[in-house]
C-alpha positions in Angstrom: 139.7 67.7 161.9 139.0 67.2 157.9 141.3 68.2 154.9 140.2 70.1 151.7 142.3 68.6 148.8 141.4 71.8 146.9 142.7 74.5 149.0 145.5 72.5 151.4 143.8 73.7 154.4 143.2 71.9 157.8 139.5 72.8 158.9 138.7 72.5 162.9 134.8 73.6 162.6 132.9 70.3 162.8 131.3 70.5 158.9 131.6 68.4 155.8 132.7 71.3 152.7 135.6 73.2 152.9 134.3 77.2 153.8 136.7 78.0 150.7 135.6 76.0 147.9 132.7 74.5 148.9 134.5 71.1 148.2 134.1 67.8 150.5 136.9 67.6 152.6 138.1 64.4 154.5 138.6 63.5 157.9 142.6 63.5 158.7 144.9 63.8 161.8 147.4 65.6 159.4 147.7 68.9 160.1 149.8 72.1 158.2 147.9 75.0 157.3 145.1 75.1 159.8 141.7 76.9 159.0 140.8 79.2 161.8 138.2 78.1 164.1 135.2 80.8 163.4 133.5 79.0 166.6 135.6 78.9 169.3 135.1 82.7 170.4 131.5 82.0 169.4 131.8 78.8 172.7 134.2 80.8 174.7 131.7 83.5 175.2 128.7 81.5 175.2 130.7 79.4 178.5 131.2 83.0 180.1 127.6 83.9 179.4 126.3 80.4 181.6 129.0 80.5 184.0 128.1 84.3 184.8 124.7 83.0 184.9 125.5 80.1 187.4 127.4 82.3 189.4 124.4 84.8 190.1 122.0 82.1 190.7 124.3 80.7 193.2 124.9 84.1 194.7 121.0 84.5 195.0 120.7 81.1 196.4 123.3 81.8 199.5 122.1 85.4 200.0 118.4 84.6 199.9 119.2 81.7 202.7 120.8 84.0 204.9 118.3 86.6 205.0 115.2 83.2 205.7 117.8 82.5 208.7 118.2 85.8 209.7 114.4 87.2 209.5 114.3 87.5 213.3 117.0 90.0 213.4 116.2 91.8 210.6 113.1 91.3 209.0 113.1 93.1 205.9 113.9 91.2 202.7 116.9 92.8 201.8 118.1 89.4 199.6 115.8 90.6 196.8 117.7 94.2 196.8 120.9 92.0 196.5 119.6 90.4 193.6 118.1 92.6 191.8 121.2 95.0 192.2 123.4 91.9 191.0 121.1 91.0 188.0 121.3 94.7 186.4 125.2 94.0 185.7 124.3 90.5 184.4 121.7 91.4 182.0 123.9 94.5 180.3 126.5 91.9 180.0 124.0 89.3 178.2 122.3 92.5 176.3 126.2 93.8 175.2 127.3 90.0 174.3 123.7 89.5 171.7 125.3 92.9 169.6 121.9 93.9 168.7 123.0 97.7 168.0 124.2 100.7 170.7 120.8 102.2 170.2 119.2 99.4 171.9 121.8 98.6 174.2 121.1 101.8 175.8 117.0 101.9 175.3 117.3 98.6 176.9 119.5 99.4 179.4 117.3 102.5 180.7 114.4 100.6 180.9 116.2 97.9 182.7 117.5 100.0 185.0 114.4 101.2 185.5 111.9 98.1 186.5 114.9 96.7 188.9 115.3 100.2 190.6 111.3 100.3 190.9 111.1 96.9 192.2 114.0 98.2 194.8 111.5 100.7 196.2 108.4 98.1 196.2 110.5 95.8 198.4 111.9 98.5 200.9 108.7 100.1 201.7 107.5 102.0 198.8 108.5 105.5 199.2 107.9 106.6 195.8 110.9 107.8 194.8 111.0 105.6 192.0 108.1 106.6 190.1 108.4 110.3 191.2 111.8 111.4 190.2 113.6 108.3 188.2 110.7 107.1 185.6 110.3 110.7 184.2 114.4 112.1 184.8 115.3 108.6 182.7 112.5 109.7 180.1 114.0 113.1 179.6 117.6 111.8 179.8 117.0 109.5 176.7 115.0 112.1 174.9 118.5 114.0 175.4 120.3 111.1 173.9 118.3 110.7 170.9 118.9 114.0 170.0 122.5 114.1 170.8 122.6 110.8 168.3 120.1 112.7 165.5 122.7 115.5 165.5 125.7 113.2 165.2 124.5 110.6 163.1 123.0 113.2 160.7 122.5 111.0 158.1 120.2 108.4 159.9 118.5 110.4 162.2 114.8 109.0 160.6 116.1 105.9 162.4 115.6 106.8 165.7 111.7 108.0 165.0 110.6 105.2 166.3 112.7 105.2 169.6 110.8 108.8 170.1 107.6 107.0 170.1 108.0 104.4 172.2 109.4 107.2 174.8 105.9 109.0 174.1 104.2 105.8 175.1 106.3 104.6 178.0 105.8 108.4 179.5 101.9 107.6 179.5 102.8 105.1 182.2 103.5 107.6 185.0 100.3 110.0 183.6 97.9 106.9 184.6 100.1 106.8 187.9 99.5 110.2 188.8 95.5 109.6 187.8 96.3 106.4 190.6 97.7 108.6 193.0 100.8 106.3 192.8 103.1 109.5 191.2 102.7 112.2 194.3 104.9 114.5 192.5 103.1 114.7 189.0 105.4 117.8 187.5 108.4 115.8 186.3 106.5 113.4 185.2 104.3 115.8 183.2 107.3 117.6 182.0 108.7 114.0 180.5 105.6 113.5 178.8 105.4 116.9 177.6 109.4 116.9 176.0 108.8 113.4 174.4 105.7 115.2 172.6 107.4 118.3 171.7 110.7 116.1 170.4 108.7 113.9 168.1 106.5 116.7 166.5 110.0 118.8 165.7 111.4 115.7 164.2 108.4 115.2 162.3 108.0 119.0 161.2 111.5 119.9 160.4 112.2 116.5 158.8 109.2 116.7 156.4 108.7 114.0 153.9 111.8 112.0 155.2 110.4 111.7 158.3 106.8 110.5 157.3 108.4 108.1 154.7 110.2 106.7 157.5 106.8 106.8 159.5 105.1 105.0 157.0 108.0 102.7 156.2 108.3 101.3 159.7 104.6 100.9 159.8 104.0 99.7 156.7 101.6 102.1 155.7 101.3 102.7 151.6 
């Protein structure tokens, strides 16, 4: 612990000027008026964040073993749909604890959910369910949410322009899946793509030259 002269505070962060004055402090075991310690939430979460992390990998470990030792009776590898269920929780957390913005955390989260729940279908047989109903309903559900957001956060709805076109280009996916034959069901789909289209060019049109300043803002086009 170090001392500031200047200010006749106690400082516990491990650095050599006082966050006050900007003085030199010195090292002493005296201690009055104690700075706070701006890290120690910063390592209390950071410990959460690995032991969270250790305690899913461990889970996998145990629950993968006992599906190798039980493929006789049961064949299927139902481990993966444990971890891939267990994971989803684990990476919200880690995506909530980086504070990158709610508008994110939930883009992020939808698309998360997403991959893990498609991944869920590959492993159990592949029914299609995945691609057929929950790509294209989580597509028009965040389509709902950016406009709920535009019309609350009236004053920065430009910002979420760019959310709407990264829908329109995630909602090609399922098109070249129904071109596949993967998507068996192409109408929600097509609907999805359809909305994303339709919410973009209303933006666009109603918000006039805001909304192609912000266009050409974001990509840097003079």
């Amino acid at each position: 612990m170090s001392k500031c002269r200047n200010c006749k505070i106690e400082v516990s962060d491990i650095t050599e000027y006082c966050p006050l004055c900007h003085n030199v402090l010195e090292v002493t075991d005296d201690c009055k008026d104690t700075y706070p310690d701006v890290k120690k939430k910063a390592r209390k979460l950071s410990f959460t964040l690995r032991l969270l992390l250790f305690l899913w990998i461990l889970t996998s470990a145990i629950t993968g073993y006992i599906n190798y030792q039980t493929l006789e009776i049961n064949p299927r590898p139902w481990s993966i749909v444990v971890v891939l269920s267990t994971f989803y929780p684990l990476y919200l957390i880690f995506m909530i604890a980086r504070d990158k913005g709610y508008l994110h955390r939930i883009f992020t989260g939808f698309i998360g959910a997403n991959i893990i729940v498609v991944l869920i279908d590959v492993v159990t047989g592949f029914r299609g369910w995945s691609v057929n109903f929950l790509i294209p309903g989580t597509l028009l559900l965040i389509d709902l949410v950016l406009i709920i957001l535009m019309m609350v956060n009236h004053r920065n709805w430009q910002s979420y322009m760019i959310y709407q076109l990264l829908i329109i280009f995630i909602g090609i996916v399922p098109l070249i899946l129904i071109k596949t034959g993967v998507v068996t069901r192409p109408i929600l789909s097509e609907v999805a793509f359809m909305s994303a289209v339709l919410v973009f060019l209303g933006t666009l049109i109603i918000g006039g030259q805001e909304a192609r300043a912000e266009l050409k803002r974001r990509f840097h086009v003079n």
